[in-house]
The first five atom37 places (N, CA, C, CB, O) and aatype in JSON, in Angstrom:
{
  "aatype": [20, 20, 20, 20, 20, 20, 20, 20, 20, 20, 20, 20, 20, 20, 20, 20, 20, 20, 20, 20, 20, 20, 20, 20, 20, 20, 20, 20, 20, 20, 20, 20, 20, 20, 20, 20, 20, 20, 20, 20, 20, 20, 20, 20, 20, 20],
  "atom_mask": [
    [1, 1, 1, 1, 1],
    [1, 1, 1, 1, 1],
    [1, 1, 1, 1, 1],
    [1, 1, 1, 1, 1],
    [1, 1, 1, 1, 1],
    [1, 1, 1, 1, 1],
    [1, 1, 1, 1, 1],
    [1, 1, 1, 1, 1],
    [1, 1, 1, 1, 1],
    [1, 1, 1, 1, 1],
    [1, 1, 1, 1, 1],
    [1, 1, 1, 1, 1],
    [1, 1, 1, 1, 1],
    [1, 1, 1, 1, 1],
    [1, 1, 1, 1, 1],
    [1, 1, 1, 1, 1],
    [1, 1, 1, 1, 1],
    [1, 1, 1, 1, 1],
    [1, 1, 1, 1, 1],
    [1, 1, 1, 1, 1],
    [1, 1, 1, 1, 1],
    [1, 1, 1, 1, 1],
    [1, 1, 1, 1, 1],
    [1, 1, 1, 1, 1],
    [1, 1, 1, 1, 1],
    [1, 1, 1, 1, 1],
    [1, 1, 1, 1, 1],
    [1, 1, 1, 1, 1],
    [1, 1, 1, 1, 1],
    [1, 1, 1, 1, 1],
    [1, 1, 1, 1, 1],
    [1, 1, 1, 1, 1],
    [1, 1, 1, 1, 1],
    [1, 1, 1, 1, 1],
    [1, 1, 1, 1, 1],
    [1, 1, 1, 1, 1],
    [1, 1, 1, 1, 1],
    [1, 1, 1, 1, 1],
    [1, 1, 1, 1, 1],
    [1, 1, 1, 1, 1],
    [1, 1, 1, 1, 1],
    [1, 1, 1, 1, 1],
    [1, 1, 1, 1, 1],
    [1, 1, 1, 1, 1],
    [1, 1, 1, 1, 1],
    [1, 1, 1, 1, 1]
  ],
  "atom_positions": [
    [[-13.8, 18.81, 21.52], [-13.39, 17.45, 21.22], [-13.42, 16.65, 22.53], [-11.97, 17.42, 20.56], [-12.76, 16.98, 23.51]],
    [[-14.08, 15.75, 22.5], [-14.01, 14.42, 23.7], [-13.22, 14.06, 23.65], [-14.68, 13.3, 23.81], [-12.65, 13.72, 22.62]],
    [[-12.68, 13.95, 25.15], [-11.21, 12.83, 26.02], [-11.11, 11.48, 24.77], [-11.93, 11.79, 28.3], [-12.06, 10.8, 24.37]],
    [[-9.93, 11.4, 24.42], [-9.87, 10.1, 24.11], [-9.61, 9.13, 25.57], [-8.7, 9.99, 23.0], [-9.19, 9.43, 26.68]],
    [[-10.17, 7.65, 24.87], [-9.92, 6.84, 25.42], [-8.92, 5.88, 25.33], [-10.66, 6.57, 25.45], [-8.49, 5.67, 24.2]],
    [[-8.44, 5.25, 26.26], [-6.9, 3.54, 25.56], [-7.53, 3.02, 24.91], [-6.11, 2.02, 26.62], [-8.61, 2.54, 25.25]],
    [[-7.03, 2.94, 23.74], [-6.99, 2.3, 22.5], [-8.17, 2.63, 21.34], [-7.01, 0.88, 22.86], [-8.49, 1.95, 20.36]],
    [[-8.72, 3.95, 21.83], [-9.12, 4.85, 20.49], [-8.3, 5.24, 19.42], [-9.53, 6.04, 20.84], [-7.21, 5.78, 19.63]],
    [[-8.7, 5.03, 18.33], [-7.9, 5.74, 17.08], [-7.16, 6.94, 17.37], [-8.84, 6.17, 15.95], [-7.96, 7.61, 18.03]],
    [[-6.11, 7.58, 17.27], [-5.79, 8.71, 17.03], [-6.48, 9.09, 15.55], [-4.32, 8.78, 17.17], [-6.86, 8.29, 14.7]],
    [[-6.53, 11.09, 15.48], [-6.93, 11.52, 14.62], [-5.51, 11.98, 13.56], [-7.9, 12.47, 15.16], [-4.45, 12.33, 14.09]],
    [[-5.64, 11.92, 12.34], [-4.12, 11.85, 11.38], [-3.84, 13.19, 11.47], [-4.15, 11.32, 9.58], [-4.61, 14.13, 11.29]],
    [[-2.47, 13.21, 11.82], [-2.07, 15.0, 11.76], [-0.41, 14.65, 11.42], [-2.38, 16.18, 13.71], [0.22, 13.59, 11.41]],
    [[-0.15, 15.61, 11.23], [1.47, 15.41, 10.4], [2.29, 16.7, 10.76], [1.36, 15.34, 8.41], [1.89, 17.86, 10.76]],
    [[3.78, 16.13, 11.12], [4.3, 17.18, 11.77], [5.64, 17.15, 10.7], [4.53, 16.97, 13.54], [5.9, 16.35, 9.8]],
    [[6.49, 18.57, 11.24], [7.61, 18.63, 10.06], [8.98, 18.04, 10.71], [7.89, 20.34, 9.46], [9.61, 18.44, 11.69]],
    [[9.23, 16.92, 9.79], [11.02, 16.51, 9.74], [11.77, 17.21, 9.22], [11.49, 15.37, 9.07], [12.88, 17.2, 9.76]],
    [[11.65, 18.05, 8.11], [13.05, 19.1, 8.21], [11.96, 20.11, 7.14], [15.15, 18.35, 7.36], [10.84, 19.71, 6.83]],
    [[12.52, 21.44, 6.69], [11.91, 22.07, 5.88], [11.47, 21.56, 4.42], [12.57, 23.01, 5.86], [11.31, 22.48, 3.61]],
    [[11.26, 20.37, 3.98], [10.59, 20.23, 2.83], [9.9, 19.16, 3.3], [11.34, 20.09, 1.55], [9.16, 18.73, 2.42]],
    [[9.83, 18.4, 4.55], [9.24, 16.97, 4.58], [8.47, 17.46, 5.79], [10.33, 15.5, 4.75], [8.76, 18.27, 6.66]],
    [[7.2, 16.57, 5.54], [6.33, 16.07, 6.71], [5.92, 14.92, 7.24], [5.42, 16.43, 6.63], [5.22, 14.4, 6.37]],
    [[5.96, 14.38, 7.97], [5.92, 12.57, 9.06], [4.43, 13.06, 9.48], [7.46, 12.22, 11.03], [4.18, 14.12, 10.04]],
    [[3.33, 11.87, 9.04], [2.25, 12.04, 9.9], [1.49, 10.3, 10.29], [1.14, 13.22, 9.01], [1.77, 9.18, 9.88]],
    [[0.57, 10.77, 11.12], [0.5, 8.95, 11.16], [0.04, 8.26, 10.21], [-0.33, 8.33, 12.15], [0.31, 7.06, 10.26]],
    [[-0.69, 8.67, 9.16], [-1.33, 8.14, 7.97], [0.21, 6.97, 7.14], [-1.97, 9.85, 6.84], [0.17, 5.97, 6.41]],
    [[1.48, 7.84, 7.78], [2.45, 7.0, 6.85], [3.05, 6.03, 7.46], [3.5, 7.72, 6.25], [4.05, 5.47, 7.01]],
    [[2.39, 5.7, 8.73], [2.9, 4.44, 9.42], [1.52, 3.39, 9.64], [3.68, 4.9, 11.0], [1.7, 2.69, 10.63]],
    [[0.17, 3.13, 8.94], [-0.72, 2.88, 8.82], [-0.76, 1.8, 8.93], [-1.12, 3.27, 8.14], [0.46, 1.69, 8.88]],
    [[-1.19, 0.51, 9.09], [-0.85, -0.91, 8.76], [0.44, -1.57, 8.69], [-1.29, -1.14, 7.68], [0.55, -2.75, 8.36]],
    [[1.65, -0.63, 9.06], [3.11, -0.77, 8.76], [4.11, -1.2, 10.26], [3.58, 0.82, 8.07], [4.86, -2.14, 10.57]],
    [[3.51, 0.36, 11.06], [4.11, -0.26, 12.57], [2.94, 0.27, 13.46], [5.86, 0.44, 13.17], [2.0, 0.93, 13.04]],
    [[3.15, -0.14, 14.87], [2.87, 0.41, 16.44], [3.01, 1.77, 16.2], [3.96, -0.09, 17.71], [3.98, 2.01, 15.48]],
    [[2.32, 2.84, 16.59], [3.04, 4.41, 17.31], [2.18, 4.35, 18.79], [2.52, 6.3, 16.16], [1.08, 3.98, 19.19]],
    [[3.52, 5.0, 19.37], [2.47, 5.62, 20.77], [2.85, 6.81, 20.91], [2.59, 4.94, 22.34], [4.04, 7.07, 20.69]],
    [[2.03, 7.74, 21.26], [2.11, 8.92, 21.31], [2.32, 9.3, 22.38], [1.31, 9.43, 20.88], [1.63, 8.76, 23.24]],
    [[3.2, 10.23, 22.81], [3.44, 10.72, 24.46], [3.3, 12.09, 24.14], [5.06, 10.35, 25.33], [3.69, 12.72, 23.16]],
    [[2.47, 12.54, 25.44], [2.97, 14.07, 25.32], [3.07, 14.6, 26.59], [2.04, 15.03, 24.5], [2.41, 14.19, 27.54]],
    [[3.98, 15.62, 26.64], [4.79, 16.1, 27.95], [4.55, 17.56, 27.99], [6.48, 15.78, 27.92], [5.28, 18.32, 27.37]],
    [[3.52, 17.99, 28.71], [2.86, 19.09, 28.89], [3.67, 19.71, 29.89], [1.48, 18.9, 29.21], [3.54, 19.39, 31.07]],
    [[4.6, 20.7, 29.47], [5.68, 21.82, 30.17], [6.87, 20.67, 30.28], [5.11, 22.66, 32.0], [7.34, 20.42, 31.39]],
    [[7.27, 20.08, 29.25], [8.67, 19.67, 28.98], [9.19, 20.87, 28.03], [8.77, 18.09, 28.23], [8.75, 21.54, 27.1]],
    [[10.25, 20.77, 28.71], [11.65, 21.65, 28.58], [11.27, 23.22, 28.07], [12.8, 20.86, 27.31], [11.41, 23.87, 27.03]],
    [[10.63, 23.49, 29.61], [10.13, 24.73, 30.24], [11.22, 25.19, 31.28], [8.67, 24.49, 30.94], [11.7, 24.59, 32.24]],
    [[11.41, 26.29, 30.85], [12.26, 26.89, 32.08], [11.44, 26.88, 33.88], [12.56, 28.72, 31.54], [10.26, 27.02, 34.18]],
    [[12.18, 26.74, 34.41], [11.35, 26.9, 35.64], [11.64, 25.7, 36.91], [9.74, 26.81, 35.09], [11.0, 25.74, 37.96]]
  ]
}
């Protein structure tokens, strides 16, 4: 998969809010903003 770039689409993937529900971006579509952060070796011992 190629580097995304600022302000490329993200691709839709859906993660779990508690054991029967899933949040993915498809359900915030035309509705709000998301920005995605990610923290590569957050809350890693060390």
């Amino acid at each position: 998969m190629a580097m995304p770039n600022v302000g490329d689409k993200a691709p839709d993937f859906s993660l779990p809010v508690s054991r029967e529900q899933k949040m993915g971006l498809q359900d915030f579509l035309g509705k709000k903003n998301v920005v995605l952060a990610f923290y590569p070796l957050d809350f890693t011992g060390g």
